[in-house]
C-alpha positions as CSV (number, residue, x, y, z in Angstrom):
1,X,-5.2,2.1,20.0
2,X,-3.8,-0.2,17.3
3,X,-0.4,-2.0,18.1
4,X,2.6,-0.3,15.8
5,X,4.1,-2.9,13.4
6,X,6.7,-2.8,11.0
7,X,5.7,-3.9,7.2
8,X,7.3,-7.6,7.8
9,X,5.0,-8.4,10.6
10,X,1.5,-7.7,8.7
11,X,-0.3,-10.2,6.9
12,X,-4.0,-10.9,5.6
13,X,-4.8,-12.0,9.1
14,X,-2.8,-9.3,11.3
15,X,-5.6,-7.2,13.1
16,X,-5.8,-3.7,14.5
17,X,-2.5,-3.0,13.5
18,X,-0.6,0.7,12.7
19,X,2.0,1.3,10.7
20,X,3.8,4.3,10.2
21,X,5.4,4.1,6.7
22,X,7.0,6.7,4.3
23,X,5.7,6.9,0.5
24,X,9.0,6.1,-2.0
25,X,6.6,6.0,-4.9
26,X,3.5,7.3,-6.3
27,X,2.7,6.5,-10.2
28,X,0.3,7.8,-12.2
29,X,-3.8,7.1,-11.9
30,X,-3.8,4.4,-14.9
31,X,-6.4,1.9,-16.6
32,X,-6.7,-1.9,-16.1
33,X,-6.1,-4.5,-18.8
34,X,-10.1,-4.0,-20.1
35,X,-10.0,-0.4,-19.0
36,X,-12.9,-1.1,-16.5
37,X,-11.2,0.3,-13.6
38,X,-8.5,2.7,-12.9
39,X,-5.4,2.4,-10.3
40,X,-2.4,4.0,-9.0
41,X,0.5,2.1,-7.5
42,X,2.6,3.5,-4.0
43,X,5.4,2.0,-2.8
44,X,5.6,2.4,1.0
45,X,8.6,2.4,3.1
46,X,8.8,1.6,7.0
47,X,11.4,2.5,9.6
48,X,13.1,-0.8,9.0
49,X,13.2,0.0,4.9
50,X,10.6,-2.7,4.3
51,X,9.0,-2.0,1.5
52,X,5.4,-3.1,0.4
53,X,3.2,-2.3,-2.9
54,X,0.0,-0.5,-2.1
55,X,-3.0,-0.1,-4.8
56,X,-5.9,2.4,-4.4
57,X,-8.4,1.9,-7.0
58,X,-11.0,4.1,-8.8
59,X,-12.9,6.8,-6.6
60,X,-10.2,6.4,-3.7
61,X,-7.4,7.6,-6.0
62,X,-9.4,11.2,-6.1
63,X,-10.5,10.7,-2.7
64,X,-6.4,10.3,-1.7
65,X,-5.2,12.6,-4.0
66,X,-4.0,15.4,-1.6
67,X,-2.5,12.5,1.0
68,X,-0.3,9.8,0.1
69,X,2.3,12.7,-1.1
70,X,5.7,11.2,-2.4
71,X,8.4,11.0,1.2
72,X,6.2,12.5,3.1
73,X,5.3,10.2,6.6
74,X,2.1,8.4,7.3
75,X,0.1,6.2,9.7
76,X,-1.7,3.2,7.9
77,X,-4.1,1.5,9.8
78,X,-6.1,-1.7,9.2
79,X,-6.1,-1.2,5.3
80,X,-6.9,-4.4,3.5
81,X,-4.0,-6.8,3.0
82,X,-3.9,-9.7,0.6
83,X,-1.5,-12.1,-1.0
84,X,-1.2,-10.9,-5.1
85,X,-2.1,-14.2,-7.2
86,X,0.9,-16.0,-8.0
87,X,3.1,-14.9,-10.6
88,X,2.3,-11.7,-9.7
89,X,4.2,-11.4,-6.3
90,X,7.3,-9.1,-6.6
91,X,10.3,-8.2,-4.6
92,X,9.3,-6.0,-2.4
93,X,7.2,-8.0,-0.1
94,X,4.8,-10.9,-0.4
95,X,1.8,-9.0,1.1
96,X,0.1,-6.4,-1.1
């Protein structure tokens, strides 16, 4: 079973990690610059209110639909964490 962290302690290298986060945020499914590949944004909460910006891009956003439902409470578990290229980084965390 994955070790529980908190959004803070994650980072591109953390692995078999759990966290258990609340969704603040959901947008809408929208297009990339060239319209080659749709997203949506979530903004995820944890216990601690760390927040982080998670993206789910083109088949996944259907596949995900029904989960992911605005302040409802989740598990996330060894999704794939990067650093955003710079000048892209925003407040909320550093890790995306």
């Amino acid at each position: 079973m994955a070790e529980r962290y908190t959004i803070n302690m994650i980072t591109p290298d953390t692995k078999d990690w759990t966290c258990k986060v609340q969704v603040v945020d959901k947008s809408r499914p929208r297009d990339n610059k060239d319209k080659t590949t749709k997203y949506q944004v979530l903004i995820l909460q944890d216990k601690e209110e760390n927040q982080v910006q998670a993206t789910i891009y083109s088949t996944d956003i259907t596949y995900f639909e029904k989960e992911f439902a605005p302040f409802k409470t989740y598990l996330v578990s060894v999704a794939h964490v990067k650093v955003p290229p710079l000048g892209y980084e925003n407040s909320l965390n550093k890790f995306i």
